[in-house]
LUMPA-656871 format. One record per atom (N, C-alpha, C): residue number from 1; residue in three letters; x, y, z. Coordinates in Angstrom, 1 decimal, padded with zeros to 4 digits. Example, Ala and Ser with C-alpha at 12.3 -4.5 7.8 and 13.67 -1.06 7.14 Angstrom:
2
- 1; ALA; 013.2; -005.7; 007.8;
- 1; ALA; 012.3; -004.5; 007.8;
- 1; ALA; 013.2; -003.3; 007.8;
- 2; SER; 012.8; -002.2; 007.1;
- 2; SER; 013.7; -001.1; 007.1;
- 2; SER; 012.9; 000.0; 007.9;
! end
This chain:
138
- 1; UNK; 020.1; -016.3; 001.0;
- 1; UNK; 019.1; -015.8; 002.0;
- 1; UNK; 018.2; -014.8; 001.3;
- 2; UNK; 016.9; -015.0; 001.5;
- 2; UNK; 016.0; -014.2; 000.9;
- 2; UNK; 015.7; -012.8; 001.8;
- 3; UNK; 016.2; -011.5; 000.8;
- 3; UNK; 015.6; -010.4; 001.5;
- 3; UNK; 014.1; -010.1; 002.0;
- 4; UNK; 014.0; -009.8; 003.2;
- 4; UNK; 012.4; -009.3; 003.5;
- 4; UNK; 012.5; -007.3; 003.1;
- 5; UNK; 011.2; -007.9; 002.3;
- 5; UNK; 010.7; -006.4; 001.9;
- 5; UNK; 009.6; -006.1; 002.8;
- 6; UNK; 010.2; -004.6; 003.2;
- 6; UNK; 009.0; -003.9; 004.2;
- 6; UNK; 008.1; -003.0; 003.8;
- 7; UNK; 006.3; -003.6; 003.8;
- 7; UNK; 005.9; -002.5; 002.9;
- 7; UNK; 004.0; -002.6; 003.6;
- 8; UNK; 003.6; -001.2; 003.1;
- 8; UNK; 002.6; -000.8; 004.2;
- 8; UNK; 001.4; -000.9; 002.8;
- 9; UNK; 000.9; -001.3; 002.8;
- 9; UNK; -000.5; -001.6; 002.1;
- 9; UNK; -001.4; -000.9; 002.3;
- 10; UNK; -001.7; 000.2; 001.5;
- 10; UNK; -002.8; 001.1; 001.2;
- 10; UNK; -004.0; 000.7; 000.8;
- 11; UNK; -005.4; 000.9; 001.7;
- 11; UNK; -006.4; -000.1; 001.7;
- 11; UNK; -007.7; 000.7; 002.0;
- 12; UNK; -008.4; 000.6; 001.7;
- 12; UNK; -010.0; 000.6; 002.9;
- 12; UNK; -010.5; -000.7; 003.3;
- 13; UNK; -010.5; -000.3; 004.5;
- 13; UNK; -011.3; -001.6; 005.4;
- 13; UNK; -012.8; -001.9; 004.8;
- 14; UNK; -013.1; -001.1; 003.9;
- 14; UNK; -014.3; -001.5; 003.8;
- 14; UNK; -014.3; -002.3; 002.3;
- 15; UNK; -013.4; -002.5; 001.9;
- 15; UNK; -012.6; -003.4; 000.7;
- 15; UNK; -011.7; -004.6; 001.6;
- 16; UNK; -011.6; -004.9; 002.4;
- 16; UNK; -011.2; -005.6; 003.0;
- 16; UNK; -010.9; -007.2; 002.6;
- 17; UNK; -011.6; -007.8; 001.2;
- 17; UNK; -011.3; -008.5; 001.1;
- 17; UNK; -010.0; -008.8; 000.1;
- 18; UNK; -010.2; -007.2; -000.3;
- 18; UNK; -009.1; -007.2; -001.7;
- 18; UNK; -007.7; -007.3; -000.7;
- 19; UNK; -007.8; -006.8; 000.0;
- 19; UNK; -006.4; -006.6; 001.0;
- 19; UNK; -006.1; -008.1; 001.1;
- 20; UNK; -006.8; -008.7; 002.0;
- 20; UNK; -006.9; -010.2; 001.9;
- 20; UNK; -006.2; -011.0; 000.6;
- 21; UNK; -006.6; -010.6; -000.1;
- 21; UNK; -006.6; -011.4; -001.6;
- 21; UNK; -004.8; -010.7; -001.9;
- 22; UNK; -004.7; -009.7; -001.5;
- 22; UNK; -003.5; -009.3; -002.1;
- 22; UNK; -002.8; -009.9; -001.2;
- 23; UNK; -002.5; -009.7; -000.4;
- 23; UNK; -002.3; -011.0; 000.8;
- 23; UNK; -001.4; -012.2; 000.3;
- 24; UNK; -002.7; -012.8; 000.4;
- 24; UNK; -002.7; -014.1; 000.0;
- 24; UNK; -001.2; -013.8; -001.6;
- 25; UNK; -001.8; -013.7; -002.7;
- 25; UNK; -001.0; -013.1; -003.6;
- 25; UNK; 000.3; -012.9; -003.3;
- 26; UNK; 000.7; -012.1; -002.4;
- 26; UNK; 002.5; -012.4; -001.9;
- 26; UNK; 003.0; -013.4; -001.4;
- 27; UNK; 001.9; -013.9; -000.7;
- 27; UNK; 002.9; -015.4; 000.0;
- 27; UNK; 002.8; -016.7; -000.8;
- 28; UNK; 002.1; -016.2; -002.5;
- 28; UNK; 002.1; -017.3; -003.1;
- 28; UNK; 003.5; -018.1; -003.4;
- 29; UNK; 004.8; -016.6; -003.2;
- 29; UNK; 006.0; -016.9; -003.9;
- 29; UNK; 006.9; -017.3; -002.9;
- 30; UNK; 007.3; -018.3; -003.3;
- 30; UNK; 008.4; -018.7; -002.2;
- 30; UNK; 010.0; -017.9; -001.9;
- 31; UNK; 010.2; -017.1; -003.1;
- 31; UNK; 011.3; -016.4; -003.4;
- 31; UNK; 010.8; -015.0; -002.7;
- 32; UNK; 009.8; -015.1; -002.2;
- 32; UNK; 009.7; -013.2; -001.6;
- 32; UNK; 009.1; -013.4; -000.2;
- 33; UNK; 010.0; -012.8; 000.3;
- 33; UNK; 009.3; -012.6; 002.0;
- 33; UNK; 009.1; -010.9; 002.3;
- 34; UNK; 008.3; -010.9; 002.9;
- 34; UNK; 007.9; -009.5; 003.8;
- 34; UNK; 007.3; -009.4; 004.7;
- 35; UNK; 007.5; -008.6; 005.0;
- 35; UNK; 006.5; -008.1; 006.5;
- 35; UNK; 005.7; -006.5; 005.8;
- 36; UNK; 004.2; -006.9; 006.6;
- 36; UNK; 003.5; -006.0; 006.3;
- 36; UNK; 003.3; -004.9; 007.6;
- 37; UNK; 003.2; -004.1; 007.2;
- 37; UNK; 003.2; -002.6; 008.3;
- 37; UNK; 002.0; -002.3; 008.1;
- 38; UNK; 001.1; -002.6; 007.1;
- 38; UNK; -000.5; -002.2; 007.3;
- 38; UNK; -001.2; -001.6; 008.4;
- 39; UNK; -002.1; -000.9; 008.9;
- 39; UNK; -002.8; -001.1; 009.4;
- 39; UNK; -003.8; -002.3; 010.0;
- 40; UNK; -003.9; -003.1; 010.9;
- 40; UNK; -004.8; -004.0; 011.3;
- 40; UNK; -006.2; -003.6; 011.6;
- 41; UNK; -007.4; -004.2; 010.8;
- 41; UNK; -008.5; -003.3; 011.4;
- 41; UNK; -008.6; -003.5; 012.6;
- 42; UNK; -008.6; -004.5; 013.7;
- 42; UNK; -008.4; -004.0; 015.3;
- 42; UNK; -007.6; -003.3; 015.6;
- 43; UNK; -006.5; -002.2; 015.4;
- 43; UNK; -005.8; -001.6; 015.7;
- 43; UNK; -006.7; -000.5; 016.4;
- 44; UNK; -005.9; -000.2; 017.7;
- 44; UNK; -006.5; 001.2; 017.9;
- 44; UNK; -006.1; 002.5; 017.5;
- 45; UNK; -005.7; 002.2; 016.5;
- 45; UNK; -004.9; 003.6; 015.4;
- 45; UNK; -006.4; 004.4; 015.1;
- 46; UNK; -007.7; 003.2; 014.8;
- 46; UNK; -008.6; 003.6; 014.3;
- 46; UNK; -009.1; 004.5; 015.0;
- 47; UNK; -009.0; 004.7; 016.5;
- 47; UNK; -009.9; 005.2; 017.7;
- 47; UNK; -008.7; 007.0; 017.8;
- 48; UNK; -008.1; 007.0; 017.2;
- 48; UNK; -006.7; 008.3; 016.9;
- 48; UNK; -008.5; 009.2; 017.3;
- 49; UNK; -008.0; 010.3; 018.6;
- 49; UNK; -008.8; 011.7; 018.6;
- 49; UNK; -008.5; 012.5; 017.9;
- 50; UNK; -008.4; 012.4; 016.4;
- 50; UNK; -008.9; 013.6; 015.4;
- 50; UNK; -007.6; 012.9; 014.3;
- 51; UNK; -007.8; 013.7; 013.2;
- 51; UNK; -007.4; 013.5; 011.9;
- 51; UNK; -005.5; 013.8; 012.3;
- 52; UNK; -005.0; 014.7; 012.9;
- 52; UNK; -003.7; 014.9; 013.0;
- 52; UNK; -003.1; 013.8; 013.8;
- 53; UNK; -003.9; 013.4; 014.6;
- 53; UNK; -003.1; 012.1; 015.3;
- 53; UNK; -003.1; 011.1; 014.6;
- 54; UNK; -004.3; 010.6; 013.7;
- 54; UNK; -004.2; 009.6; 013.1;
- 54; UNK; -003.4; 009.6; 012.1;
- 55; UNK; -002.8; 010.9; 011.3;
- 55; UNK; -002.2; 011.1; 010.3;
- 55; UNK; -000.6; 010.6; 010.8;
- 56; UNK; -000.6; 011.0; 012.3;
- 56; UNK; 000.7; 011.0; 012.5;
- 56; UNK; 001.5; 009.4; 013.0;
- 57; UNK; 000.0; 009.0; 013.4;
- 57; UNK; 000.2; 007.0; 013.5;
- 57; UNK; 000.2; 006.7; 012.4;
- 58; UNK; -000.2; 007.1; 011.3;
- 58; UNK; -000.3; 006.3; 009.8;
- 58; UNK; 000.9; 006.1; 009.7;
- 59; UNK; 001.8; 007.9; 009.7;
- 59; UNK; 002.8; 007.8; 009.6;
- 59; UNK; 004.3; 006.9; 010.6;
- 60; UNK; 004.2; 007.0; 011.6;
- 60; UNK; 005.0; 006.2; 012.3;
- 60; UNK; 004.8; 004.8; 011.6;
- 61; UNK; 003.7; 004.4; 011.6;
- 61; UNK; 003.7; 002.9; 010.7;
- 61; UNK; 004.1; 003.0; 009.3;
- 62; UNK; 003.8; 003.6; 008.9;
- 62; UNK; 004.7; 003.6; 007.6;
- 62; UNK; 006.5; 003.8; 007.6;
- 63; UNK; 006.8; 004.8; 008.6;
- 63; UNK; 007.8; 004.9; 008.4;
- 63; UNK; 009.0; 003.4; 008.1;
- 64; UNK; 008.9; 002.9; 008.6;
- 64; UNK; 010.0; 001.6; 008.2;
- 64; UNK; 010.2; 001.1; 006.7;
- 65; UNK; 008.7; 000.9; 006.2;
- 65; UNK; 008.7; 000.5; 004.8;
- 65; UNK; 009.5; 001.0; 004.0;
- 66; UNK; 009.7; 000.3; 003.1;
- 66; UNK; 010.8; 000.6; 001.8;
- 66; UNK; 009.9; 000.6; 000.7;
- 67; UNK; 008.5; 000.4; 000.5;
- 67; UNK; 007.7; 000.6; -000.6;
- 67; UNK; 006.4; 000.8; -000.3;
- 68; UNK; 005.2; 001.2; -000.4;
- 68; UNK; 003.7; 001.7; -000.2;
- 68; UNK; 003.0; 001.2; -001.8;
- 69; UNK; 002.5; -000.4; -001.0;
- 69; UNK; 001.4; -000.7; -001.9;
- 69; UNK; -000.1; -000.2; -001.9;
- 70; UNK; -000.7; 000.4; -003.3;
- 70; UNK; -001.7; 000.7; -003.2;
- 70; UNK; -003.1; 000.3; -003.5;
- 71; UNK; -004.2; -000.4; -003.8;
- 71; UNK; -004.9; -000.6; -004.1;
- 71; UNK; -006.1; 000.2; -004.9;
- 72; UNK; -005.7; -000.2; -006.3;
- 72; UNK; -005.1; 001.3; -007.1;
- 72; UNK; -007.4; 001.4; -007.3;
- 73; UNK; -008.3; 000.9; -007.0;
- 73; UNK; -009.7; 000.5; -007.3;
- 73; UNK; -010.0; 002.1; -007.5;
- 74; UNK; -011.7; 002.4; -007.7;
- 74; UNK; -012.0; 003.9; -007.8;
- 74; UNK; -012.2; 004.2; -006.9;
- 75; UNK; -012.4; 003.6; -006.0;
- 75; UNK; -012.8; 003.9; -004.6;
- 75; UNK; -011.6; 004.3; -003.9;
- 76; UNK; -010.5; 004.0; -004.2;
- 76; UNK; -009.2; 005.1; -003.7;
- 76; UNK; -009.1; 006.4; -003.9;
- 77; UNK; -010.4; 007.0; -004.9;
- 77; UNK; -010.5; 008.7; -005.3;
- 77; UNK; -011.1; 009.2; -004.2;
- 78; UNK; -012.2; 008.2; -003.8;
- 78; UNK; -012.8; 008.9; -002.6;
- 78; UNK; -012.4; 008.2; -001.3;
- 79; UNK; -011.2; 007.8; -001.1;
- 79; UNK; -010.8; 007.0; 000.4;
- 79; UNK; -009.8; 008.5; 000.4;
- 80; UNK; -010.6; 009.8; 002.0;
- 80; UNK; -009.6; 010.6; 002.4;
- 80; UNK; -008.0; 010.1; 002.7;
- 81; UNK; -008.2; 009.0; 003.9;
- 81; UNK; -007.2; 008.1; 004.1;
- 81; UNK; -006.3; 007.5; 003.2;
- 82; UNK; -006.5; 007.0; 002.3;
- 82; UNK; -005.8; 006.3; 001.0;
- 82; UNK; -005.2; 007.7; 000.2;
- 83; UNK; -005.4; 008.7; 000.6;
- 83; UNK; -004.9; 009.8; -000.1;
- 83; UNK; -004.7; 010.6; 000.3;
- 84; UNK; -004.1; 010.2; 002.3;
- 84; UNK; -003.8; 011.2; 003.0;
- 84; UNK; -002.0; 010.2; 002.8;
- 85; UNK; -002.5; 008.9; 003.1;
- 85; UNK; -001.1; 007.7; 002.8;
- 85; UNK; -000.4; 007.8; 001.5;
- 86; UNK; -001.3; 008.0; 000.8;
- 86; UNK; 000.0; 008.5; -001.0;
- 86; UNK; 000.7; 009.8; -000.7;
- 87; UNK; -000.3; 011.3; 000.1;
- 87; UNK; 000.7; 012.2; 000.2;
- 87; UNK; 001.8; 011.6; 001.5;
- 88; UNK; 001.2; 011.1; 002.3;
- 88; UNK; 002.9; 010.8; 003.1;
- 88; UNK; 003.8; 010.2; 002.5;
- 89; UNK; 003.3; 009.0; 002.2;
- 89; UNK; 004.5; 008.0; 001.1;
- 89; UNK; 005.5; 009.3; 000.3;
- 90; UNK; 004.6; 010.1; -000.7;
- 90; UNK; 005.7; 010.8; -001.7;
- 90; UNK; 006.2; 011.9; -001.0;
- 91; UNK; 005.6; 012.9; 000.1;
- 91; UNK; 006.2; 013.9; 000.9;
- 91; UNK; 006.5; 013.6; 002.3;
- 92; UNK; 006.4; 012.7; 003.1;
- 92; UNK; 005.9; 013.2; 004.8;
- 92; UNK; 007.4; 012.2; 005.2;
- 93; UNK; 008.2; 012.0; 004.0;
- 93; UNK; 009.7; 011.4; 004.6;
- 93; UNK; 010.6; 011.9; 003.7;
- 94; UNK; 012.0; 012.3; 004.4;
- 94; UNK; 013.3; 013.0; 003.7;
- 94; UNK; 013.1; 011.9; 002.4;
- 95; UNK; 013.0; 011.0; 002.3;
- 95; UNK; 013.0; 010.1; 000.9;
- 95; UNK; 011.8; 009.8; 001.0;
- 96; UNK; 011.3; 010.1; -000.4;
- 96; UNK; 010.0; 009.5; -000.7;
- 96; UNK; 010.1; 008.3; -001.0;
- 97; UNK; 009.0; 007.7; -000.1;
- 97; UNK; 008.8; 006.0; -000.4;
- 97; UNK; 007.9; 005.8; -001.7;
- 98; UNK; 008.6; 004.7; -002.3;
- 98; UNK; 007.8; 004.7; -003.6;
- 98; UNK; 006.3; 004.0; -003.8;
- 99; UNK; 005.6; 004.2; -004.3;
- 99; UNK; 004.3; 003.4; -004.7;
- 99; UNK; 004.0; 002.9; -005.4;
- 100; UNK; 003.5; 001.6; -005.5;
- 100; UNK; 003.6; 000.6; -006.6;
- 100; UNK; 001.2; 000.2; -006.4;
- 101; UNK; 000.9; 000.9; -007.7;
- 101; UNK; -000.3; 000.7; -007.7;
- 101; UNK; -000.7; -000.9; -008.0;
- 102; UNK; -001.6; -001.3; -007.7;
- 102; UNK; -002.1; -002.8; -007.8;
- 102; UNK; -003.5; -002.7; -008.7;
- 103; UNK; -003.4; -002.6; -009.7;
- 103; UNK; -005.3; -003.2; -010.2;
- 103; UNK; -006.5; -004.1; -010.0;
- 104; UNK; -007.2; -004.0; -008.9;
- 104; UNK; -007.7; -005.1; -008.5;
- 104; UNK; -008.6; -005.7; -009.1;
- 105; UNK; -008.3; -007.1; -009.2;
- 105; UNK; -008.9; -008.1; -010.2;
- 105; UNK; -010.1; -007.9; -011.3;
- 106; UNK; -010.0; -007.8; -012.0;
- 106; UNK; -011.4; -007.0; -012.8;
- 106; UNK; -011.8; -006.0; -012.8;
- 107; UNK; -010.8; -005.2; -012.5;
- 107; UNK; -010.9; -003.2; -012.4;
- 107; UNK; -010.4; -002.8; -014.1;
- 108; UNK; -011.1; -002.0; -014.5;
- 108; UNK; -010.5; -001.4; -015.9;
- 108; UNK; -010.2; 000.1; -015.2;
- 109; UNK; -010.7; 000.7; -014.3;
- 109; UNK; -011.0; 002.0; -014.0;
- 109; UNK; -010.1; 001.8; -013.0;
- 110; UNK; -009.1; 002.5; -012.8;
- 110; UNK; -008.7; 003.2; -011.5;
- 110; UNK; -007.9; 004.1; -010.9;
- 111; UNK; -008.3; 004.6; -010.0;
- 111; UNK; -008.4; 006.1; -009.4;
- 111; UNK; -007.3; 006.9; -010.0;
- 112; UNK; -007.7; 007.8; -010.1;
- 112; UNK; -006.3; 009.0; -010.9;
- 112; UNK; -005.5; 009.7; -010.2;
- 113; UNK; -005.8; 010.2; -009.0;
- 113; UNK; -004.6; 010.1; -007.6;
- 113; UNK; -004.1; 009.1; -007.3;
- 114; UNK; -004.0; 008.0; -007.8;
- 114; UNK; -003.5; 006.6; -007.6;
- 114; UNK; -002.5; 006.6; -008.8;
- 115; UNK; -002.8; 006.7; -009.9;
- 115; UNK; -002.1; 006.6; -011.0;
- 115; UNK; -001.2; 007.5; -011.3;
- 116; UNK; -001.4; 008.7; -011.0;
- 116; UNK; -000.4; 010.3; -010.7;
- 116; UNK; 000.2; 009.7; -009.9;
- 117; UNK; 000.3; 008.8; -009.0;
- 117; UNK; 001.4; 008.8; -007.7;
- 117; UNK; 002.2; 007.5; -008.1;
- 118; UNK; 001.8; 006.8; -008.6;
- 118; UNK; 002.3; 005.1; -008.9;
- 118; UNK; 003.8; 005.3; -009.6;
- 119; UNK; 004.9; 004.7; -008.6;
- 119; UNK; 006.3; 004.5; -009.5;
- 119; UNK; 006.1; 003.4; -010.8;
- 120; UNK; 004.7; 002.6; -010.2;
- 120; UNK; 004.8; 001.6; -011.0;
- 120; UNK; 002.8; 001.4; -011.3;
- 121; UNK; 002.7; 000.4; -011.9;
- 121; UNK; 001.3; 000.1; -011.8;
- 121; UNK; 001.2; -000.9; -012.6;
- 122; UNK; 000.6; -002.1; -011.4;
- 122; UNK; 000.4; -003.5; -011.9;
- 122; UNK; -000.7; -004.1; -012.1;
- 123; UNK; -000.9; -005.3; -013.0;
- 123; UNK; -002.4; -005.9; -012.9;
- 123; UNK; -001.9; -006.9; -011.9;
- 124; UNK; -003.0; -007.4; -011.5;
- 124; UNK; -003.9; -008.3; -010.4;
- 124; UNK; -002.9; -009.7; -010.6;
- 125; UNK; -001.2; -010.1; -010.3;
- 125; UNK; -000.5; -011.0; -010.6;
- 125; UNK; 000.4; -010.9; -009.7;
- 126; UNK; 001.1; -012.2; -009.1;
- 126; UNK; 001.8; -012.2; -008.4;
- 126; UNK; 003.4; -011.8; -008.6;
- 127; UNK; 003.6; -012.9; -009.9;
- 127; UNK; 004.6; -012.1; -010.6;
- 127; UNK; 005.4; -010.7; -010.7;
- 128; UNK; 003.9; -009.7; -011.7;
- 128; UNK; 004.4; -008.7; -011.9;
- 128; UNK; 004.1; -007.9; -010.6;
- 129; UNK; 003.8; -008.3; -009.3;
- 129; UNK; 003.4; -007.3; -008.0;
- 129; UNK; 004.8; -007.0; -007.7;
- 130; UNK; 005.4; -008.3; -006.9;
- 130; UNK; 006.9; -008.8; -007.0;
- 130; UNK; 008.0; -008.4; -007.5;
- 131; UNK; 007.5; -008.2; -009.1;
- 131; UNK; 008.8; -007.6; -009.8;
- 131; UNK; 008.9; -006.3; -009.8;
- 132; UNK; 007.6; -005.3; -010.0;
- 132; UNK; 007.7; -004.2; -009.4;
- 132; UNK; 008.0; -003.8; -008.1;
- 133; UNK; 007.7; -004.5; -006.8;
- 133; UNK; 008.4; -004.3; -005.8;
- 133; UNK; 010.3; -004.3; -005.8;
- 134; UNK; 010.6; -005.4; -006.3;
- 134; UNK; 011.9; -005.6; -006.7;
- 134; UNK; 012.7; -004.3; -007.6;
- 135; UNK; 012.2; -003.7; -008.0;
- 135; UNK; 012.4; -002.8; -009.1;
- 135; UNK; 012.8; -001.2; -008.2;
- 136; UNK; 011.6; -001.0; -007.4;
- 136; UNK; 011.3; 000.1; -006.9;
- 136; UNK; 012.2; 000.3; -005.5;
- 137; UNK; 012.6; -001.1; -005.1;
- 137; UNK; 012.8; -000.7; -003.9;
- 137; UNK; 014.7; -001.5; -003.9;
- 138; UNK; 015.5; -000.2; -003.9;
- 138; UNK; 016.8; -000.3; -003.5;
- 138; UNK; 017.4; -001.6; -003.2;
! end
């Protein structure tokens, strides 16, 4: 029986298709199941009255996961969000959850608070997403 890995996908919505594509990319393999704890852009997490509540829904959703994927692009230097979720991943639980950065497809560049936090960091492959997850996570 195949373990499900539980893991919360670090994103901007306004990248939205890379999430998609990364997506897609996990369920290529038949040997890996998961469930994702992401945010949904319908979610009304988005509508949180101020930055501490949303910080603290991020966190409740995250909590379950066993790894925090991140979408390692430049645009993660300037996503507040994407780098309020790397500080929770490595501090905001008795065990830090690990981070496995992702290089999105045709990126040479990516973010340096992404790369300082990454247990791991992968190119744009199903494979090596997979095996890093497998690696990182107990």
């Amino acid at each position: 029986m195949t373990r499900t890995h539980h893991l919360f996908i670090s994103h901007s919505w306004a990248y939205g298709s890379s999430y998609n594509n990364l997506i897609n990319l996990l369920r290529q393999s038949y040997s890996f199941t998961f469930k994702d704890y992401s945010v949904p852009q319908d979610n009304p997490i988005h509508n949180a009255g101020n930055d501490t509540q949303l910080q603290q829904d991020i966190k409740e959703q995250m909590s379950p996961c066993s790894a925090v994927i991140v979408l390692a692009g430049v645009y993660a230097t300037y996503s507040k969000w994407i780098n309020k979720e790397i500080d929770l991943a490595k501090g905001g639980f008795s065990k830090p959850k690990p981070v496995i950065a992702v290089r999105p497809w045709g990126n040479q560049r990516i973010s340096q608070k992404v790369r300082d936090a990454a247990d791991r960091l992968v190119g744009w492959n199903t494979q090596s997403i997979i095996s890093a997850i497998k690696e990182v996570v107990p």
